[in-house]
C-alpha positions in Angstrom: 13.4 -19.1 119.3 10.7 -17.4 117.4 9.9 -13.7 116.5 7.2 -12.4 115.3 7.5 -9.5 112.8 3.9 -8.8 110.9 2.4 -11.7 111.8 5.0 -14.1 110.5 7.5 -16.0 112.8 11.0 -15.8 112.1 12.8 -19.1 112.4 16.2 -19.9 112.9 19.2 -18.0 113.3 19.5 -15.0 111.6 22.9 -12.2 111.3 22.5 -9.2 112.7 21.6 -7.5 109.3 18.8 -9.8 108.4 17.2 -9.1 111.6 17.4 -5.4 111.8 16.1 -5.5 108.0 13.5 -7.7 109.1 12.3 -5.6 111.4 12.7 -2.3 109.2 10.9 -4.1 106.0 8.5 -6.7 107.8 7.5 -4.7 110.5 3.1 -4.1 111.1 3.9 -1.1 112.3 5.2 -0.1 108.2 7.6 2.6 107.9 7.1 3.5 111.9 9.6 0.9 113.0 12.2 2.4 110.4 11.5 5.7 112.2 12.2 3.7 115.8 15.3 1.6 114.6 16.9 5.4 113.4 15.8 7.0 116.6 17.1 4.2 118.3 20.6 4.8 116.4 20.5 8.3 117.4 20.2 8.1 120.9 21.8 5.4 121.8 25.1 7.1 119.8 24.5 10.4 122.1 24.5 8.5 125.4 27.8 7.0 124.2 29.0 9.9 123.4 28.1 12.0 126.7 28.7 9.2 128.7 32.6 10.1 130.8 35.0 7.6 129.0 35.5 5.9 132.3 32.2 4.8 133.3 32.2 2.6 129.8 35.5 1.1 130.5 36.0 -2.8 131.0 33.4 -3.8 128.3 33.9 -5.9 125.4 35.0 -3.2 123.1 37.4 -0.8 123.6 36.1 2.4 124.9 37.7 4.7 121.6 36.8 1.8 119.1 32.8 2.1 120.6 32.8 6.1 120.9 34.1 5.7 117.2 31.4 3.7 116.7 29.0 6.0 118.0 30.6 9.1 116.2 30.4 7.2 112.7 27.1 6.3 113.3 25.9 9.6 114.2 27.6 11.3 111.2 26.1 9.2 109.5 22.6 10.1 110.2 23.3 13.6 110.2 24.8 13.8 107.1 21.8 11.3 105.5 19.2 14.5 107.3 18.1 11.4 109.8 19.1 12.8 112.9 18.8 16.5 114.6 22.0 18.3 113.4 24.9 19.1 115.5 24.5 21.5 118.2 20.4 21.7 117.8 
């Protein structure tokens, strides 16, 4: 499969990290896709987050190990001033 990012098609497989770099460095839409892969980050961490525990049982990842996730990855951006700070 092929992707296009700026106008050049992306061949073969690719890790997660190339990708998401790809699309953060390579992107036509310049420093806006950073701004949407972040945002992205962010929300997707608080819907984990507020989601009840049980309604995100049974997937491939234990439900603890992917609120973790979510928690780490939302420090993260709060602590790096990409993200709206705790209780805002």
């Amino acid at each position: 499969m092929n992707h296009e990012v700026a106008g050049t098609a992306l061949r073969g497989r690719q890790t997660n990290l190339e990708l998401v770099t790809d699309l953060m460095e390579f992107s036509r839409y310049g420093a806006l896709s950073q701004v949407f892969v972040l945002q992205a980050l962010e929300q997707f961490s608080e819907m984990v987050l507020e989601a009840p525990e049980a309604a995100q049982e049974g997937g491939p990842v234990p439900v603890a190990v992917w609120r973790g996730i979510a928690a780490e990855t939302l420090e993260a951006l709060r602590e790096a001033g990409r993200a709206v700070p705790e209780g805002k």
